[in-house]
N, C-alpha and C positions, 0 to 999 in steps of 0.2 A: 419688643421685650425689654423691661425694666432692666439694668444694671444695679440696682442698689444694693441686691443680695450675692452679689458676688464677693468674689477677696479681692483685695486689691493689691496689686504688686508694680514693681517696676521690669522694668526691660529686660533690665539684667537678669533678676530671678525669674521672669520666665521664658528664660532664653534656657536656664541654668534647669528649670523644670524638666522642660524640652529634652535639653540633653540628660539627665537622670532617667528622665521614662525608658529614652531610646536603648539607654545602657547597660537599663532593666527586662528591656525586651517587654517591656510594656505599652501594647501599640495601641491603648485605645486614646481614641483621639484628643487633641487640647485645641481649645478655643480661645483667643486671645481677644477682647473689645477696647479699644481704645482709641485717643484722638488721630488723625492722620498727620504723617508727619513725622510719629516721634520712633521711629526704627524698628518697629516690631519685623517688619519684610527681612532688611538688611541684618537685623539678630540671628535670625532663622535659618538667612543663608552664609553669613559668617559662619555661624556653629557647624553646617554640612563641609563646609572647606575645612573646619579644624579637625574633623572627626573624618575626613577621606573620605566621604559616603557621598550618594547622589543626592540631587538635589532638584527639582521641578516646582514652578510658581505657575499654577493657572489663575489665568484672574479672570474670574466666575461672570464678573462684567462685563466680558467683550465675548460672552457664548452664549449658546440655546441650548435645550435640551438636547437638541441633536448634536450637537456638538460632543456631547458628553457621550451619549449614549451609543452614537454610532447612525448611520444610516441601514435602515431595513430594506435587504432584498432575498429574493426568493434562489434556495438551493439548490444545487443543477436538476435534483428530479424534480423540485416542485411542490415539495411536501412540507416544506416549512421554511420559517422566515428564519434568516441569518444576521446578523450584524456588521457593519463593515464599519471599522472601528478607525476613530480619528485618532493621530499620532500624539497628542495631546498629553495623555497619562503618561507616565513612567513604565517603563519594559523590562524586565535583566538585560535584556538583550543592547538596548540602547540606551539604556542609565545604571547598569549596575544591579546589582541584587539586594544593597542594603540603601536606604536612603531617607529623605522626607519628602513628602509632593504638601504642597500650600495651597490652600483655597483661598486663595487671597478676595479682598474686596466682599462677604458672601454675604453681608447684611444689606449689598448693595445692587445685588442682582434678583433675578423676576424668580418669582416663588418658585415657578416650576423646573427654572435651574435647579435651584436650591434641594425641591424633593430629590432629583435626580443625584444629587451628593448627596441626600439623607442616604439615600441605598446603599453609595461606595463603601460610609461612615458604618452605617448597619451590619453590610453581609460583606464585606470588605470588595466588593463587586458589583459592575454594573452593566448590565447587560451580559455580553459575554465575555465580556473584560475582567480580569483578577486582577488585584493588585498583589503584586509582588510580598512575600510573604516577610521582606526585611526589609518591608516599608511602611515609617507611620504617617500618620495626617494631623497636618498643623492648619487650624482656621483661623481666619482672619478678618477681621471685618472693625469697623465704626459701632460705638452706640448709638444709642436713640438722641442722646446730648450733646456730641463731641462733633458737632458741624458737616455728618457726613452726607451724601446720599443715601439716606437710613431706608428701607424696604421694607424692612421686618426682620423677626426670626424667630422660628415658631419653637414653641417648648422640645416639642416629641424630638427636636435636629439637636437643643441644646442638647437635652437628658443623655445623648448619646457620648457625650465628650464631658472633660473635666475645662468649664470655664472660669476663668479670669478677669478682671477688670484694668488691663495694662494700664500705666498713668509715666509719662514723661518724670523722670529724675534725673536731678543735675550733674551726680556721684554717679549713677550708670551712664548717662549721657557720656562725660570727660572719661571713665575707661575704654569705651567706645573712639572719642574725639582720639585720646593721645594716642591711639595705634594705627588713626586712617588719617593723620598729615592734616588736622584740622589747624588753618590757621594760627596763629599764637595773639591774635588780635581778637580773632573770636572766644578762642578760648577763655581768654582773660574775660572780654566782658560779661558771659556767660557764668562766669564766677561772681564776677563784680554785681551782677543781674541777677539772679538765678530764675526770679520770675519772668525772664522775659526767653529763655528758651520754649517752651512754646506761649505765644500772647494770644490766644484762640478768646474773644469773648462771649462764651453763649448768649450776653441778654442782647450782643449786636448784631443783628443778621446783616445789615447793612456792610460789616466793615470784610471786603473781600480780599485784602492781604493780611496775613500776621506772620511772625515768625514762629516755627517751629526747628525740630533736628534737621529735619528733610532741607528748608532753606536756609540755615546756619551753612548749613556742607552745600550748598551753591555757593554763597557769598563768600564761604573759603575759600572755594576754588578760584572764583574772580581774582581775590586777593594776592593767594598764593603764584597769581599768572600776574599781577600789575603791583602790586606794592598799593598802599591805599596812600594816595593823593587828593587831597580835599578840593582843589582847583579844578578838578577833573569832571566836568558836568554827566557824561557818558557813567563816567565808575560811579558818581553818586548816584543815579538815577537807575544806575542796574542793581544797586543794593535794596534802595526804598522797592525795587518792583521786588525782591522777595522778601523783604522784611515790613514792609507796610510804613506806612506813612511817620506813626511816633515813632516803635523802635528803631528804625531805621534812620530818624537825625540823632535820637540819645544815642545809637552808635558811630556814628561817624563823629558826634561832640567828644566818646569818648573817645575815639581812635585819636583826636587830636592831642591828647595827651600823649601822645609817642613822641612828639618833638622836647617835651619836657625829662625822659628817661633818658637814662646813662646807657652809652653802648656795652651791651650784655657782654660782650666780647672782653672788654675792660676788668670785668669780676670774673670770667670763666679760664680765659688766660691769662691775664697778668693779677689776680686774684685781689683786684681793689674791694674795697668794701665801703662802697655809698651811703649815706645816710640820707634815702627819700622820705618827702613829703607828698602825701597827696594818695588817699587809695588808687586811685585812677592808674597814678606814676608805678605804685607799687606792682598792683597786679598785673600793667604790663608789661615790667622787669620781672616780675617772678615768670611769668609763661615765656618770655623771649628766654631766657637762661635755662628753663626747661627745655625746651626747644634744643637748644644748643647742645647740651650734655646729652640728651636723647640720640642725635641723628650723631653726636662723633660716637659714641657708643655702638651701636646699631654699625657703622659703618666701618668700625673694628670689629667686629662679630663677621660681617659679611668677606672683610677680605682676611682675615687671621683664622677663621674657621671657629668663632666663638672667644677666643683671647681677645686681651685687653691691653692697648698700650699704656705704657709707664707715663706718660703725657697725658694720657685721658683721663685713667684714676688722678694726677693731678690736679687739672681741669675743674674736673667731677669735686673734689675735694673743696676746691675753692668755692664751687657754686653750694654747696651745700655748706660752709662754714658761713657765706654770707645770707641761704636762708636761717641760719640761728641767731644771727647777729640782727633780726627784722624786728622792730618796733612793739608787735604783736604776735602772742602766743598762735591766734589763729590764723593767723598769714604766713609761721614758720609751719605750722601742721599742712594748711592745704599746699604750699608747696612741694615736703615731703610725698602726701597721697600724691598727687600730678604727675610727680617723676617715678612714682612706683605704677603709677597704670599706663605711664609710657612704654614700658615693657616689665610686667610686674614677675619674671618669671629672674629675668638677669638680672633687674635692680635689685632684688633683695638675695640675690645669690652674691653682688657685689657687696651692699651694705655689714655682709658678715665676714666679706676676705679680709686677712690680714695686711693685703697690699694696699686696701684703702683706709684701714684704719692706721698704716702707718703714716699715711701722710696725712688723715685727716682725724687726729686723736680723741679729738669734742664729739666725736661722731658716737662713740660705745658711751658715753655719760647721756650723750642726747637719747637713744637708742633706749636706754635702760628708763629714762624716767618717763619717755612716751611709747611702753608699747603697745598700748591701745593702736599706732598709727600701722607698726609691723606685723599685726596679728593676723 
């Protein structure tokens, strides 16, 4: 099946879809196609942890029909066939009465899987199995383009759901990245990059690693476990095995500009104000100082029950007085967005207290002539 005639969205909106349907009590199904990689799974099951609700991922590629539909045996008199139904689906009983179940992978398994979910989709049951009446279905799968094990997917299965054509974006990626401990070395390059969060190239079949979301959040976690060390033949060669061959030395060229930035610490607490050169230098002082003000934030919250120390708003104060003080209009803006999707719910509950505008005065002038950034 063609994707051209779809809408095209990012992650984030239809993650945001998702959640409106569910909250509409609107359960007819959503279809998401898009490259592999770029968090369409991990959206889906974020959103079930924010909203309390259950949560179930079958991935339609490691079943059979029977799988789904259950095993046929015959009833104690003998008069007719029953179903003996595999644990697979979602229950009240052992998931909950409200939730999402995912048919993940579906453009990637054998047709007659597939019919067998046309039915769930259809009559919201399969076999003698119901699904649960506060549960909708989220599908999942690759297009025909986007490098995956492509199967098919026949109209009559679309027609039954509201489809989408999911695409990798850089602004939903980083509100994603700032809240799951991505890196600040990725982060940055990914800024610095934008194209090279997912590098998938259709016209090369040949090329069997690239980077997407999916291996950005490997190579963080390496990171975030070792510090990146360029002498280190192991840590280099465990980044190129998920990032592929080019991106995978442009980032570790860029990581080496880390030896050239000022310790973030220097501007956050003793509230220096640098004058870098070099985008490279820049974007990975601006993400390191993100970084910084995020997790003592976050970690006032966690042990004061939501307050803020007199120290932090400080802190905070200085790191934001030196993103104003940045060379460039666009490098003081995506700082600002970075630190609001670090946790977008307290930063901008903080950016209007009076306890930080007392210590950080430029902040209501900044505030007021960009609020395109606070909208």
């Amino acid at each position: 099946m063609s994707d051209n005639n779809l809408p095209v969205i990012t992650v984030d909106t239809f993650t945001k879809i998702v959640e409106m349907q569910f909250k509409e009590n609107n359960f007819r199904p959503i279809f998401g196609l898009g490259k592999g990689g770029i968090g369409k799974t991990e959206s889906i099951h974020d959103l079930a942890k924010k909203l309390g609700i259950g949560y179930v991922d079958v991935r339609l590629l490691l079943y059979s029909e029977t799988d789904l539909k259950g095993i046929p045996y015959p009833n104690e008199d003998h008069t007719r066939t029953v179903w003996l139904q595999n644990a697979i689906l979602p229950t009240v009983e052992k998931d909950g009465e409200t939730g999402i179940l995912v048919f993940d992978e579906i453009t990637s398994c054998l047709r007659s899987v597939r019919t067998a979910a046309y039915q769930l989709l259809q009559e919201r049951r399969l076999g003698e199995y119901k699904l649960p009446d506060g549960w909708m279905v989220v599908c999942l799968g690759n297009g025909e383009e986007d490098g995956g094990d492509y199967q098919g997917m026949e109209g009559n299965f679309a027609n039954r759901c509201s489809v989408f054509n999911v695409v990798p974006d850089v602004e939903s990626w980083k509100l994603w990245a700032m809240k799951h401990n991505i890196n600040e070395l990725v982060a940055a390059y990914v800024s610095f990059k934008p194209n090279d969060l997912h590098s998938y190239n259709t016209n090369n079949e040949t090329e069997m690693l690239f980077a997407s979301p999916r291996s950005w959040t490997a190579v963080s976690n390496i990171l975030n476990t070792y510090g990146f060390n360029e002498d280190d033949k192991v840590l280099i060669n465990r980044i190129i095995a998920n990032l592929g061959r080019r991106v995978g030395h442009q980032f570790m060229a860029f990581c080496k500009y880390k030896n050239a930035t000022v310790d973030p610490k220097s501007i956050v607490n003793e509230g220096n104000m640098p004058s870098l050169e070099g985008q490279e230098v820049i974007f990975i002082t601006i993400h390191s100082v993100i970084k910084l003000i995020g997790d003592e934030v976050a970690k006032d919250i966690q042990e004061l029950g939501g307050s803020i120390k007199e120290t932090t708003l400080t802190h905070m104060a200085n790191g934001l007085n030196w993103f104003m003080s940045l060379p460039k209009k666009e490098y003081t803006v995506m700082a600002f967005k970075d630190l609001l999707a670090y946790d977008e719910s307290t930063m901008r509950r903080l950016f209007v207290s009076p306890s930080l505008i007392k210590v950080c005065p430029n902040l209501l002038k900044f505030a007021s002539d960009n609020k395109a950034i606070f909208s």
